[in-house]
N, CA and C of each residue as an Amber inpcrd file, in Angstrom:
protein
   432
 -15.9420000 -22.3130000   3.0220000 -15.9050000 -20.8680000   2.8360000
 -15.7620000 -20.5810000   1.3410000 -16.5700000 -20.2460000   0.8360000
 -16.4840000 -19.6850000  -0.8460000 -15.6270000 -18.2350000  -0.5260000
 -14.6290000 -18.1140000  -1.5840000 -13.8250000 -17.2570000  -2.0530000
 -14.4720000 -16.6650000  -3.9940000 -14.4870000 -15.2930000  -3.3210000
 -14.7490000 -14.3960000  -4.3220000 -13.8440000 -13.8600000  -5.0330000
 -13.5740000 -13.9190000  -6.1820000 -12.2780000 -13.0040000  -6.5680000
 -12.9340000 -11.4430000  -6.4820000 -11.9640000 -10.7700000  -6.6270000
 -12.3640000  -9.2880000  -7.2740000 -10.9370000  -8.5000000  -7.7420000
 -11.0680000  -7.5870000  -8.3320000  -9.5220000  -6.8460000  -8.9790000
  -9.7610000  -5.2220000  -8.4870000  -8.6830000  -4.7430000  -8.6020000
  -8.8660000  -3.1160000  -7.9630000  -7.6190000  -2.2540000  -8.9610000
  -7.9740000  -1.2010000  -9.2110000  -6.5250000  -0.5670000  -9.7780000
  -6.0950000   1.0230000  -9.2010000  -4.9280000   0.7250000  -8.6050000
  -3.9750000   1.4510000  -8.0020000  -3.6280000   2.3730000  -9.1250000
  -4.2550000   3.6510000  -9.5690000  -3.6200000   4.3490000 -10.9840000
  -2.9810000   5.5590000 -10.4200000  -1.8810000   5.7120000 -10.7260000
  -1.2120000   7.0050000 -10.3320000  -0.9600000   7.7920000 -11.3040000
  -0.7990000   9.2390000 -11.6900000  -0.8760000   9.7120000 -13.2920000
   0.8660000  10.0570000 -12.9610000   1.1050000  11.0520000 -14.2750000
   2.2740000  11.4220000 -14.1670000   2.7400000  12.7670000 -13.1350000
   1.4590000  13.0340000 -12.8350000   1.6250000  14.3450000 -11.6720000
   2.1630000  13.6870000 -10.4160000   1.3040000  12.3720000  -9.8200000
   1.8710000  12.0080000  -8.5750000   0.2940000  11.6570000  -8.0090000
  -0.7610000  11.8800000  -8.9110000  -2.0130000  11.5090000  -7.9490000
  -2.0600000  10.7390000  -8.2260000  -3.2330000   9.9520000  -6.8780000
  -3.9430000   8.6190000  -7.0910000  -5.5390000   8.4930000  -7.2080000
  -5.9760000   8.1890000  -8.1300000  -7.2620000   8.1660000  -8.4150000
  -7.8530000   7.1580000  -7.4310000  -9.4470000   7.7700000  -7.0550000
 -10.1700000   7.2880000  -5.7840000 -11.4630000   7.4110000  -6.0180000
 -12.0790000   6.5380000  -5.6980000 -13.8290000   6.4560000  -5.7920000
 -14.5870000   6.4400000  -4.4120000 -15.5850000   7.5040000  -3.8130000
 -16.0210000   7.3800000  -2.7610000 -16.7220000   6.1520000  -2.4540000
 -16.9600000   5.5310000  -1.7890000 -17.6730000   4.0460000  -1.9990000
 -18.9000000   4.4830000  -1.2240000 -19.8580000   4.1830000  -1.8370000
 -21.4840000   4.4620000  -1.5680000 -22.0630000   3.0750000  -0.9040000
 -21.3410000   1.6530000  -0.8510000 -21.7870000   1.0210000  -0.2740000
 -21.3040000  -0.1000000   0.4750000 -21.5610000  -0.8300000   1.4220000
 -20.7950000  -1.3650000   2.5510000 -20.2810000  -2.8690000   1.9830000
 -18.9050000  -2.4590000   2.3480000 -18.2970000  -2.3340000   3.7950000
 -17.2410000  -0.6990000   3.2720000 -17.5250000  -0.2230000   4.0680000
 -16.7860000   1.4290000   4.3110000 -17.1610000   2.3820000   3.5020000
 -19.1330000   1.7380000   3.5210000 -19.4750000   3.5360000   2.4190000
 -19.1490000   4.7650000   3.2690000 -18.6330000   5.5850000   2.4400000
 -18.2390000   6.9660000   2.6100000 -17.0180000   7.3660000   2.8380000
 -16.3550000   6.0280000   2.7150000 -14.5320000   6.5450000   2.7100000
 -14.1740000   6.4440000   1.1410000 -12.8170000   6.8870000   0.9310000
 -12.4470000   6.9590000  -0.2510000 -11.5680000   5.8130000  -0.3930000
 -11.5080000   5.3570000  -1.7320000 -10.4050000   3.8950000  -1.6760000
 -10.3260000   3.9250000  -3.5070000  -9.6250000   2.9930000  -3.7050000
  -9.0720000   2.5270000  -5.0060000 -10.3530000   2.0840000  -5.8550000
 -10.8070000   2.4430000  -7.1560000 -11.5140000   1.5420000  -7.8120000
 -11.3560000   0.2940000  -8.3790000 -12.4230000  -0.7160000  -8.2570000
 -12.4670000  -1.8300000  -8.5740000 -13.5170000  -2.6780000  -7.8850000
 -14.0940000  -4.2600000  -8.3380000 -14.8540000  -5.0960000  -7.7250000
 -14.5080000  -6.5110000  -8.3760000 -15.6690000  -7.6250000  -8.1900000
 -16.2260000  -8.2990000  -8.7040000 -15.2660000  -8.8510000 -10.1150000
 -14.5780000  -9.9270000 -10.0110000 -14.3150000 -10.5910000 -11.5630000
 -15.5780000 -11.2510000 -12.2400000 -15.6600000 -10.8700000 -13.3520000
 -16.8760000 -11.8160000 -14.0290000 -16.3400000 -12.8530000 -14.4590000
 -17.1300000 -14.0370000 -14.9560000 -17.3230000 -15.0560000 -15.1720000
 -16.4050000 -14.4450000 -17.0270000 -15.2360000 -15.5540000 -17.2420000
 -14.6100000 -15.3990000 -18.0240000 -13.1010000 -14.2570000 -18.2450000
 -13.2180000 -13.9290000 -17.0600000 -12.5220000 -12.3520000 -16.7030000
 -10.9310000 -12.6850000 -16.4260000  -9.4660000 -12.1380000 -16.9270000
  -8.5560000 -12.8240000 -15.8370000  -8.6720000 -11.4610000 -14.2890000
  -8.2430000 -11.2570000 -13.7300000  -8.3200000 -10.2480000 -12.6640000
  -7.5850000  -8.9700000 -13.3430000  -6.1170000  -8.9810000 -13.9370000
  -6.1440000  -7.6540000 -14.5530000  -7.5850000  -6.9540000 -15.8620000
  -8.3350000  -7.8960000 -16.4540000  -9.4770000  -7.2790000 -17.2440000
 -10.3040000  -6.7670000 -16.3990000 -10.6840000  -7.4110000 -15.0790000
 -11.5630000  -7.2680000 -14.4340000 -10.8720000  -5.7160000 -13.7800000
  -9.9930000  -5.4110000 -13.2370000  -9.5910000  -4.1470000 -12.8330000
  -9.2450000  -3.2730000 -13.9940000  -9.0200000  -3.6120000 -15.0210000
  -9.5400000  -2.1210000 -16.6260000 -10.7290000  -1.7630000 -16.4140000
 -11.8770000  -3.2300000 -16.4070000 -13.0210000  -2.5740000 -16.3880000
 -13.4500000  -2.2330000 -15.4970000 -13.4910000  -2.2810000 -14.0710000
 -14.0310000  -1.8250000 -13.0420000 -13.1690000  -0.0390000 -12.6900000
 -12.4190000  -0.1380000 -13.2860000 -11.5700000   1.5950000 -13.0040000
 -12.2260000   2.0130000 -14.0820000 -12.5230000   1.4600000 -15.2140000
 -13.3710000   2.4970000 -16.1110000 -14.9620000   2.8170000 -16.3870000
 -15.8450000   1.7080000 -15.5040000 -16.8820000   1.9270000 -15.3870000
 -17.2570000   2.6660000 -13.8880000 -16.2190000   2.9940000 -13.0010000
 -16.6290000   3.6320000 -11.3680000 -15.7470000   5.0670000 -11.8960000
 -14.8700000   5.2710000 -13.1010000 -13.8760000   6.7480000 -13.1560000
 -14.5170000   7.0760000 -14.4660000 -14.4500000   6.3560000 -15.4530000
 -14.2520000   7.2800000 -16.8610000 -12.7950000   6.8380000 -17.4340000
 -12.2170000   6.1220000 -16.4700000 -10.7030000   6.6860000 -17.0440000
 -10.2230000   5.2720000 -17.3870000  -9.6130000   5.0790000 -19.1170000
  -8.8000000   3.9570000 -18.9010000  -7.5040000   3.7680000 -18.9640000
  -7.2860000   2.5150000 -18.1870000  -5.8280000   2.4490000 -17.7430000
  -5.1720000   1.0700000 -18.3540000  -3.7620000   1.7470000 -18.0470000
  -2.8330000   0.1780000 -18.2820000  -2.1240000   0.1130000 -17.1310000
  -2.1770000  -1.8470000 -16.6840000  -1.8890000  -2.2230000 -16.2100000
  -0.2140000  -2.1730000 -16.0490000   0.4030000  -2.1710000 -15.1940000
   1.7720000  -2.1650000 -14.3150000   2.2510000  -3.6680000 -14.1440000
   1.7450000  -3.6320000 -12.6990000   2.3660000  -4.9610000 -11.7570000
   1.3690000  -5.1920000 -10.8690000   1.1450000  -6.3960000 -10.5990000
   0.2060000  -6.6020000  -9.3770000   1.3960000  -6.2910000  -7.6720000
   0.0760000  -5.3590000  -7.3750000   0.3280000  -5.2450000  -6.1950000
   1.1790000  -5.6940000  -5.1120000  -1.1590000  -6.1890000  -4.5210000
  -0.7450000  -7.1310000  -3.5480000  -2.5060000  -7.6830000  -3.3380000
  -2.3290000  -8.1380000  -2.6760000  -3.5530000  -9.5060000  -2.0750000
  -4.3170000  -9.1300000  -1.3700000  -5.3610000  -9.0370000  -0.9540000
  -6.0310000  -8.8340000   0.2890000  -6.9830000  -9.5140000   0.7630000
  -7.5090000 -10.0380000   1.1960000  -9.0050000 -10.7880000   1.7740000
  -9.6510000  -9.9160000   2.7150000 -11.1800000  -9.8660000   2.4490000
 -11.6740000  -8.8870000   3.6180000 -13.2030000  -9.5940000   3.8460000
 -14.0250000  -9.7130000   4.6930000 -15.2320000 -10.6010000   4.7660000
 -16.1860000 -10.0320000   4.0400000 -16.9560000 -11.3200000   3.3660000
 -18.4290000 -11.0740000   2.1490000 -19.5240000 -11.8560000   3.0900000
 -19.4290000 -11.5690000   3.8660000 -20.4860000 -12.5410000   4.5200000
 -20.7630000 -13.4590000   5.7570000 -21.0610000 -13.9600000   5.9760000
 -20.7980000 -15.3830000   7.5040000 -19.7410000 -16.4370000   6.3050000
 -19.9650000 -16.9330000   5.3860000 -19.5250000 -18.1970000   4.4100000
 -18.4600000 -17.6430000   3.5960000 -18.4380000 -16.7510000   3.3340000
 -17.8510000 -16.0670000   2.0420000 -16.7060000 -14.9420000   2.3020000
 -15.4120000 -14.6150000   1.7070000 -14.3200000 -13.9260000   1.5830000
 -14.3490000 -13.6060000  -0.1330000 -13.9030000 -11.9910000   0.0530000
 -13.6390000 -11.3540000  -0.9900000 -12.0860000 -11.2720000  -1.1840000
 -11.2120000 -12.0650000  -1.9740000  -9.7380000 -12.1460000  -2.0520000
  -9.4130000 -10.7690000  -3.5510000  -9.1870000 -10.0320000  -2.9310000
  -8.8320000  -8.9690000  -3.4740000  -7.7250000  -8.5510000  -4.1460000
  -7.1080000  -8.1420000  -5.4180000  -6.0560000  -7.9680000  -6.2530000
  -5.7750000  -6.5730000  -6.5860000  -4.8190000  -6.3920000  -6.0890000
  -4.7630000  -4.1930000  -6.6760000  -3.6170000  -4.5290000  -7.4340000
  -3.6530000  -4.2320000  -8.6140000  -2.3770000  -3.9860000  -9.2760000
  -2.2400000  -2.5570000  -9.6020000  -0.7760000  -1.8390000 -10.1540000
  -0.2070000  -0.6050000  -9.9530000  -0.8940000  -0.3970000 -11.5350000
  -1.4370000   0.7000000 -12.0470000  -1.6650000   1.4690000 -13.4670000
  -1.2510000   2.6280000 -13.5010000  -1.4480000   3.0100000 -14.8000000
  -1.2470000   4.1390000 -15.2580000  -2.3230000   4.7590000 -16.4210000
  -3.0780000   5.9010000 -16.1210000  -3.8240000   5.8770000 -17.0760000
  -3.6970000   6.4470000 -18.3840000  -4.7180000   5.9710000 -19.1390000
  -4.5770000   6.4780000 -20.7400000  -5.1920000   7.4430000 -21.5840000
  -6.5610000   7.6310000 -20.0320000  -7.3720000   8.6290000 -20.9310000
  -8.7190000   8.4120000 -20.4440000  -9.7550000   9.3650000 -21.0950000
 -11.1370000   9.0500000 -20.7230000 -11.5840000  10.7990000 -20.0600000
 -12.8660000  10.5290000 -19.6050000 -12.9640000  11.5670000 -19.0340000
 -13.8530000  11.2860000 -17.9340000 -12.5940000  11.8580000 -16.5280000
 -13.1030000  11.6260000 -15.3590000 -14.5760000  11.6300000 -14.5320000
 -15.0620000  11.0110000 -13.7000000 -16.8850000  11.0830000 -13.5290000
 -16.9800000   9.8530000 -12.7120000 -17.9590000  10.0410000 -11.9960000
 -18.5300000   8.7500000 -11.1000000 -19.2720000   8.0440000 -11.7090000
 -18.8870000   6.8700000 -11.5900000 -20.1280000   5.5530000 -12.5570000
 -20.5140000   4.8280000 -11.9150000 -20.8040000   3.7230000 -12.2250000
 -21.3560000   2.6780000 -11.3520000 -21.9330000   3.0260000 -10.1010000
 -21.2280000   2.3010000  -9.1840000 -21.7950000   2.4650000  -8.0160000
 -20.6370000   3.3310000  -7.0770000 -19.7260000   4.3850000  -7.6580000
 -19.4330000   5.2120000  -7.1030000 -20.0640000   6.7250000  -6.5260000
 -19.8340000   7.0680000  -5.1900000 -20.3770000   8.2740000  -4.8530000
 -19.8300000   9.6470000  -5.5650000 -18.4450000   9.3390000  -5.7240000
 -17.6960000  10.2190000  -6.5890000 -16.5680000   9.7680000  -6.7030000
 -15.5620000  10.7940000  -7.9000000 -14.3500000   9.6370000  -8.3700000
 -13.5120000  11.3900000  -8.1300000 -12.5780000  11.3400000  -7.6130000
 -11.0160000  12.1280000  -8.0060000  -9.7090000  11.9070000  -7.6840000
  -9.0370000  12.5090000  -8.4630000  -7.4340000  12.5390000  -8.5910000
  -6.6850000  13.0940000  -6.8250000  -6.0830000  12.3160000  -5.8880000
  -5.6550000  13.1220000  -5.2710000  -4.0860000  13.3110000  -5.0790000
  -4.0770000  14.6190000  -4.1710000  -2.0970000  14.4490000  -4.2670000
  -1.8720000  13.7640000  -3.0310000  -1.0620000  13.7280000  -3.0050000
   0.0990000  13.0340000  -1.5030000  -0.8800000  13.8700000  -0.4420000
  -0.3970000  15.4140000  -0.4470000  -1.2280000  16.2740000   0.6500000
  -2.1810000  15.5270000   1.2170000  -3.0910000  15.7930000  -0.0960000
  -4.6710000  15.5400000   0.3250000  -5.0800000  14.3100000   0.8070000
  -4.1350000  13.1180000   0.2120000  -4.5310000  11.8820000   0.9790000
  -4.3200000  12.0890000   2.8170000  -3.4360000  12.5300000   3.3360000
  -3.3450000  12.5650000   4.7920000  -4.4870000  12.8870000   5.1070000
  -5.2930000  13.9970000   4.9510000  -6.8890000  13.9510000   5.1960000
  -7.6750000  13.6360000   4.8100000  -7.8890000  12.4810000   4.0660000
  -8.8210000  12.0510000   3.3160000  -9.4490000  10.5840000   4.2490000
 -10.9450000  10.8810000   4.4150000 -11.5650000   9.9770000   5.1600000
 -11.0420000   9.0040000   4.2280000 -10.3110000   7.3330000   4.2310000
  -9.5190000   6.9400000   2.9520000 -10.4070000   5.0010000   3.3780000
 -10.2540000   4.5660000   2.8290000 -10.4100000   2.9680000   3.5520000
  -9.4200000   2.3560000   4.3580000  -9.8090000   1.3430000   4.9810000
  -9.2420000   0.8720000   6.2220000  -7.9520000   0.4390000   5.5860000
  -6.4520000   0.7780000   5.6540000  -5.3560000   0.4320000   5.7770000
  -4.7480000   1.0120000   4.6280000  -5.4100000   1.8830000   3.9400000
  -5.4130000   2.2950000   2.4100000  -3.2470000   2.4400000   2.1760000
  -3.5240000   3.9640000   3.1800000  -2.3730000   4.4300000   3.2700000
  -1.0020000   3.0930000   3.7860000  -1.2570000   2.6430000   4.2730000
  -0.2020000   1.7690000   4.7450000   0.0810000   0.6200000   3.7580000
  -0.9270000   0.2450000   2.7700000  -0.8500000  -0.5200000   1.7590000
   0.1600000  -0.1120000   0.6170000  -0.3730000   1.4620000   0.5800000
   0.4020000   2.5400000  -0.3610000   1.7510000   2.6430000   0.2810000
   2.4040000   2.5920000   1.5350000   3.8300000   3.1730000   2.0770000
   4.4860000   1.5280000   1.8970000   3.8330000   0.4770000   2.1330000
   4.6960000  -0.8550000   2.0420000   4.7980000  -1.2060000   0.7370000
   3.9070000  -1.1500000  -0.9370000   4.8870000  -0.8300000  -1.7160000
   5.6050000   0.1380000  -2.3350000   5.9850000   0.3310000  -1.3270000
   6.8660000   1.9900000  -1.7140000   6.1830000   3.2880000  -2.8120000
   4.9370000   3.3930000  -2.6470000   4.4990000   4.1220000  -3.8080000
   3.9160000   5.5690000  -3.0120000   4.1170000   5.1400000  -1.6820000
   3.5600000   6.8990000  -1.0260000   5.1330000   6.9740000   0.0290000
   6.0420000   7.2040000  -0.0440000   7.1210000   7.2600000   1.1470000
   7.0720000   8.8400000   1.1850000   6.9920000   9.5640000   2.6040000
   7.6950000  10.6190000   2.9870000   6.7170000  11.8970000   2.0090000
   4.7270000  11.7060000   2.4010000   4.2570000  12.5180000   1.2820000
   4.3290000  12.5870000   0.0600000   4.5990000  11.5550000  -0.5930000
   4.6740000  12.1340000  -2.2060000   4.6830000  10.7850000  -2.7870000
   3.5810000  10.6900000  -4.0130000   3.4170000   9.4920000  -4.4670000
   4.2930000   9.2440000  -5.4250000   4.2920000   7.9510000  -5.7500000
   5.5200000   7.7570000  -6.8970000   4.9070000   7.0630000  -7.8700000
   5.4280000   7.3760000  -9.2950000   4.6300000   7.2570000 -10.4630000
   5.2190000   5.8660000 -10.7370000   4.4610000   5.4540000 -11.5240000
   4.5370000   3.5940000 -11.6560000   5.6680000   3.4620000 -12.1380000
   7.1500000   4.1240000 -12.8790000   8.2330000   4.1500000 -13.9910000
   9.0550000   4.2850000 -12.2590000   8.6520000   4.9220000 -11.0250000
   9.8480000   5.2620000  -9.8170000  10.0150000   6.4130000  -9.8860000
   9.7310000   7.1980000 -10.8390000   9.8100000   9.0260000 -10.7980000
   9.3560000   9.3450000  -9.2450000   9.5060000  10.5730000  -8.4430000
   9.0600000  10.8910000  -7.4290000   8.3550000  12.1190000  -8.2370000
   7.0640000  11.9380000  -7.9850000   6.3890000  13.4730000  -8.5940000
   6.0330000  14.1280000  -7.5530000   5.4610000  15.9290000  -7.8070000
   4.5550000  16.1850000  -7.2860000   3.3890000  17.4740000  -7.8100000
C-alpha cells in the first residue's frame, strides 16, 4: 500500500472563524473542509500546509501545533495520511485558488449548517477548538 503524505491548515483568526475551501473535487466535492493537499517532493508537511492554505485562500499563515492525523483512501493501493495543524493567519487577500470552488471565513453559527466534510466538526470538538458553538483562537481565547 503506498502512503501519500499531504498537510492541511486549521486557521482560526482572532474573531473566532475558521477558514474553509469548497472542494470542487473528489472525494467530497461540494462540501466545505480545511485547506490543504499533496506534500511536494522536498517539502516538510508544515511548508506543505503554508503553501497549500495560500495557494486554495490568498491567505498566509503561521503555523501553531500539529493537530492530528488522518488517513482516508487514494485509490485500490494507495492512502492519503493526512496532517492538519492549528494556524493563525498573517495576511493576504482572501479568494479561491487552485483547485478550490470557493474559500471563506466562518463563525461557530455558520459551521452547524454548513454542508462541512466527513467528520470535520468532531475533529474540531476533540481538540477542543469548537466546544459549546464557539471556536477558540489558537492562544485559548474563546472568541466570537
Amino acid at each position: 500500500m503506498r502512503t501519500i503524505k499531504a498537510a492541511s491548515g486549521v486557521v482560526i483568526d482572532a474573531e473566532g472563524r475558521l477558514l474553509l475551501i469548497l472542494r470542487t473535487q473528489e472525494p467530497e466535492a461540494g462540501r466545505w473542509t480545511v485547506p490543504g493537499g499533496c506534500v511536494e517532493r522536498g517539502e516538510s508537511l508544515e511548508q506543505a500546509a503554508v503553501r497549500e492554505v495560500f495557494e486554495e485562500t490568498g491567505i498566509r499563515i503561521a503555523i501553531r501545533r500539529e493537530l492530528w492525523t488522518l488517513t482516508q483512501p487514494a485509490g485500490p493501493n494507495a492512502v492519503y495520511e493526512i496532517h492538519d495543524f492549528l494556524a493563525v493567519p498573517l495576511g493576504g487577500e482572501l479568494h479561491a485558488g487552485d483547485d478550490a470552488g470557493a474559500a471563506k471565513w466562518f463563525t461557530a453559527d455558520e459551521l452547524e449548517s454548513a454542508e462541512l466534510s466527513h467528520e470535520l466538526l468532531g475533529y474540531l470538538r476533540r481538540a477542543r477548538l469548537y466546544p459549546s458553538g464557539s471556536l477558540r483562537a489558537p492562544d485559548g481565547r474563546r472568541d466570537r
